[in-house]
C-alpha positions, -999 to 999 in steps of 0.1 A, spaced: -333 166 533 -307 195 539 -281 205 514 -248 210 522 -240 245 517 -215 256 494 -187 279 510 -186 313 491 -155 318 467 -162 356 469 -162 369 497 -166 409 516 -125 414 517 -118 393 483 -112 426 467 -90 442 492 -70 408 494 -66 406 453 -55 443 450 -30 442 474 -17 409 453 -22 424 422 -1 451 436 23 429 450 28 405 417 34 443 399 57 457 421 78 420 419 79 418 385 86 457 380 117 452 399 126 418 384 122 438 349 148 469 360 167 447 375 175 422 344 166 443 314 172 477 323 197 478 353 219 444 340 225 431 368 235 393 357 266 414 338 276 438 365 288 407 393 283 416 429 271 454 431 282 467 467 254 491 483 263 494 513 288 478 537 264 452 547 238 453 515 248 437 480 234 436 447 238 402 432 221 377 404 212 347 416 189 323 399 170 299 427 157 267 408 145 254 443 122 270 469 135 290 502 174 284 509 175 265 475 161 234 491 143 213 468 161 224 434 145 213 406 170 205 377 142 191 356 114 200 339 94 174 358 105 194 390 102 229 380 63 218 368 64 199 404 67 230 421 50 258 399 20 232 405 29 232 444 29 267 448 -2 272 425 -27 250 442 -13 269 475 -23 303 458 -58 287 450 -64 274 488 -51 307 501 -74 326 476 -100 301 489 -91 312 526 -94 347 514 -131 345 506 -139 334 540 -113 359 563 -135 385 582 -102 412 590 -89 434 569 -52 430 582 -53 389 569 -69 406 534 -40 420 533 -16 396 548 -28 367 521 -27 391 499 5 397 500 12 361 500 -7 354 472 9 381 451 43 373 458 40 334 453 24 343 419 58 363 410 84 335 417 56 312 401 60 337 370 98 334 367 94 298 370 76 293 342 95 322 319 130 318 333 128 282 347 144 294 382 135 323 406 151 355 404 172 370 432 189 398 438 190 412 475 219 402 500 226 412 531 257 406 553 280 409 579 315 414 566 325 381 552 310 361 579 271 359 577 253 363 548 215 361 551 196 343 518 193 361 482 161 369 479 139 396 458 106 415 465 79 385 459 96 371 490 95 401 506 56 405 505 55 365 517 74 368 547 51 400 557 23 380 546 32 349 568 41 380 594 9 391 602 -3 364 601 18 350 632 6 389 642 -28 374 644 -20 340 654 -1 358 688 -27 388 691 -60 374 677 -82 403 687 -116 403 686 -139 392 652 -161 421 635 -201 417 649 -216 395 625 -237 434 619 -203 445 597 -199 418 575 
C-alpha cells in the first residue's frame, strides 16, 4: 500500500517569498505609523500634494471600494478570518512556486494582506491615506501601501498568467 505524500510547507523560494512580505508588512505599517502618530494626518483634513495627488484619512471597515463593510464585530472577525486563511493558502502556494518572480509576487500579497489584517484587528477598519484625481471629476480609491504591494502582487502574477515562460529544469530546484 502507497502513502499519499504530503505536499511540503517549506519549500526552495519560501524564504525569498517571506522576506519580501516581511518587508512588505514593515514598510506598511512604517507608513501607517508616520502617517497617524507622527505626521497627524486624521487632524490635518485633505492635505493637497499635488494637483492630482491628495493626502487624506480614511478609515475602510470593508474590503476594496468599501464593499462588504463590516459595522460589527462579527464582521470585522468575518473578514480578518477571510483574509487570514487566504494568507495561509497563499503561503501554502508559496512552498510549492518554482520562480522567483511569483516568490516575490505572493510575497508581496501576503505581506500586504497581513498589514490591513493588522489595522483590522488594532483599529477595527483599514487605514487609508492615498488619493488620486482628476480635478473634481474622478477620483481613484483611497488606499495605502499594503494595497499597493497586493495589486503588484496580483500584477505579476497576471504577468505570468499572460507570459508563462518556461519552468526551471527539475536540475535547479
Amino acid at each position: 500500500m502507497k502513502l499519499p505524500q504530503i505536499r511540503p510547507l517549506w519549500g526552495r523560494l519560501s524564504a525569498l517569498g517571506f522576506a519580501v512580505a516581511i518587508a512588505g508588512f514593515l514598510s506598511d505599517r512604517l507608513s501607517k505609523w508616520w502617517l497617524l502618530d507622527v505626521y497627524g494626518i486624521g487632524e490635518r483634513g485633505i492635505v493637497e500634494i499635488t494637483p492630482f495627488f491628495n493626502l487624506v484619512m480614511a478609515w475602510n471597515k470593508g474590503v476594496s471600494y468599501g464593499l462588504f463593510t463590516a459595522e460589527t464585530a462579527a464582521g470585522r472577525a468575518i473578514l480578518i478570518g477571510f483574509a487570514l486563511l487566504v494568507t495561509v493558502l497563499l503561503g501554502l502556494w508559496l512552498a510549492r512556486v518554482t520562480k522567483p518572480y511569483m516568490a516575490v509576487a505572493l510575497g508581496l500579497i501576503i505581506g500586504g494582506a497581513v498589514g490591513n489584517v493588522y489595522d483590522r484587528v488594532k483599529f477595527g477598519a483599514v487605514a487609508d491615506f492615498f488619493s488620486f484625481h482628476i480635478d473634481d471629476v474622478f477620483y481613484w480609491y483611497i488606499f495605502n501601501i499594503a494595497d499597493v504591494w497586493i495589486v503588484a502582487g496580483v500584477g505579476l502574477m497576471l504577468v505570468d498568467a499572460v507570459f508563462p515562460g518556461k519552468e526551471p529544469d527539475s536540475a535547479q530546484k
